[in-house]
N, C-alpha and C positions, 0 to 999 in steps of 0.2 A: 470566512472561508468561501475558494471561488465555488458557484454554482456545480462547473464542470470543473474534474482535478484534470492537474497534466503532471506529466513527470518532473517539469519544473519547478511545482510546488511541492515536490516531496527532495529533490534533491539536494536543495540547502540544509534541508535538517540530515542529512548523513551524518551515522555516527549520535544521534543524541535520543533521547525518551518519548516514548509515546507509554500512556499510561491506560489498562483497562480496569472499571471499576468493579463491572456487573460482566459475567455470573460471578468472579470472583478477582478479586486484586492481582494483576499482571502487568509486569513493566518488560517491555518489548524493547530492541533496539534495532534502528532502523540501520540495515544493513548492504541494502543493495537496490539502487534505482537502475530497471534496463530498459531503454527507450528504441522500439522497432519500429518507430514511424514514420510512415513516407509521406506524401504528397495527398496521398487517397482517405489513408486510413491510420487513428493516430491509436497507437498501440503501446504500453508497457508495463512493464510488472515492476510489484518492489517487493524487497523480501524484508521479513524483520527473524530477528533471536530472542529468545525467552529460555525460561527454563526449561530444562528435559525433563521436569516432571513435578509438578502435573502441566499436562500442556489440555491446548483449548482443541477441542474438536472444530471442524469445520463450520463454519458460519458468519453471522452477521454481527459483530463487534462495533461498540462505540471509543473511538479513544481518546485521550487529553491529552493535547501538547502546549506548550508554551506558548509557542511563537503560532504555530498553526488551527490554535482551537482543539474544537470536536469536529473527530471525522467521523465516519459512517464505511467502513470497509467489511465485504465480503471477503474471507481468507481462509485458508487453510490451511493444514500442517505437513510439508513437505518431507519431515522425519527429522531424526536427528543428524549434528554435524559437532563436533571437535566438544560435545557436553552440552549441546545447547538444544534446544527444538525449533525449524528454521520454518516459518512462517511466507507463504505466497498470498500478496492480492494482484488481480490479472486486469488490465482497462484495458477495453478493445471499443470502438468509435468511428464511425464512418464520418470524416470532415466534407464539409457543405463543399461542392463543387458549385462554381460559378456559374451563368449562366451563357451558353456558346453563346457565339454574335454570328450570326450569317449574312 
């Protein structure tokens, strides 16, 4: 897993399982990558779905994917949608700006 995520790295797995073990057994599904990054600042959210209940309070989650590993996401519970509980993590990143030439 890279050091630094990008939305790159979450956006192949659309649509498939990310799994939590601790506090308690949740399979999330990865449901939406939005990437609002420009030039300066590399920014996106991705949203996952779980069950509407019991859903995970707000916090620091470990999850298991296949292809991606263990991730390490900050997330929280955005409410419910169509029976589901929809899940945000938020990356916000100021990219290295070069160094002028004078």
């Amino acid at each position: 897993m890279p050091e630094i995520l990008r939305s790159k790295d979450f956006a192949p797995q659309l649509n498939t399982i990310f799994r939590i073990e601790t506090p308690a057994a949740h399979e999330l599904e990865l449901v939406e990558v939005t990437d609002r990054s420009n030039e300066t600042l590399a920014q996106f959210s991705i949203m996952f779905a779980g069950p509407e209940s019991p859903w995970l309070e707000q916090g620091t989650y470990t999850l298991l994917h296949p292809a991606m590993g263990q991730v390490t996401l900050f997330m929280g519970p955005k409410g419910p949608r169509d029976g589901r509980m929809i899940y945000e993590a938020a990356f916000s990143r100021l990219i290295a700006l070069s160094p002028q030439t004078t």
